[in-house]
C-alpha positions in Angstrom: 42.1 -6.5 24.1 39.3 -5.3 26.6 36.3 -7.2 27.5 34.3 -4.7 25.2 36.5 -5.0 22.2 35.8 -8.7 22.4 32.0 -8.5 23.1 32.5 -5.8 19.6 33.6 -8.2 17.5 31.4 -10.8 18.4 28.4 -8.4 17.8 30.3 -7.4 14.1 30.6 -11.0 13.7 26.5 -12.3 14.2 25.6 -9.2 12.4 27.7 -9.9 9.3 26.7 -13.5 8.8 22.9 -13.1 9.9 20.6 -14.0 7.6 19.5 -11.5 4.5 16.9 -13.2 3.2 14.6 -16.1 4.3 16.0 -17.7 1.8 19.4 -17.7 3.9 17.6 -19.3 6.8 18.6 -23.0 7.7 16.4 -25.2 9.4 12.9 -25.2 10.4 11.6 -25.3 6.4 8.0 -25.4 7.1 8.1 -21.6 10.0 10.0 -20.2 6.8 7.9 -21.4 4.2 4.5 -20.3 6.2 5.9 -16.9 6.8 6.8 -16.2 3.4 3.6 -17.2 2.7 1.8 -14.5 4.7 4.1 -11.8 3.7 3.2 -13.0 0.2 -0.2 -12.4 1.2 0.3 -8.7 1.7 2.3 -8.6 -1.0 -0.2 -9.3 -3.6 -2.6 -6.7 -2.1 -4.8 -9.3 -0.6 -5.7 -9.0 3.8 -4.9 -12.6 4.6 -7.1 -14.2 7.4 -3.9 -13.7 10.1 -2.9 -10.2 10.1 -0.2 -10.8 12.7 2.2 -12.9 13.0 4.0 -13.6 16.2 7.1 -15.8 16.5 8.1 -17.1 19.1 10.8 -19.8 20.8 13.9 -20.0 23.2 16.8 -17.3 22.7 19.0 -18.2 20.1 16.3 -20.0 17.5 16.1 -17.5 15.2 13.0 -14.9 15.4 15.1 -11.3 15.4 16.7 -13.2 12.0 14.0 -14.4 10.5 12.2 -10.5 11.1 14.8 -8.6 9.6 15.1 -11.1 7.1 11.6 -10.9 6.0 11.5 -7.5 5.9 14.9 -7.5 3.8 12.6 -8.9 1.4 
């Protein structure tokens, strides 16, 4: 197996078991629970006070999964 086909199915892999919904997300309870918060916001019509969010950490915490899980939502 080539160094690509391996890097391939490690993409596949992450991809399959990322996160759907924030629901999904482990750890870190209280970034979830403000984000869905704000995107709640929205949701009822209502401009909260923050009309951006921006997350931010080290590689590897989360922020890509907990995007594309909010906007699975």
């Amino acid at each position: 197996m080539s160094s690509w086909e391996v890097k391939n199915l490690v993409l596949n892999w992450t991809e399959k078991y990322r996160p759907k919904k924030l629901s999904e997300i482990i750890g870190n309870e209280k970034a979830v629970s403000q984000l869905k918060t704000w995107a709640d916001e929205w949701e009822k019509s209502l401009t909260p006070v923050k009309k951006a969010v921006i997350l931010s950490g080290k590689p590897g915490v989360g922020k890509t999964s907990a995007a594309l899980a909010l906007a699975n939502e």
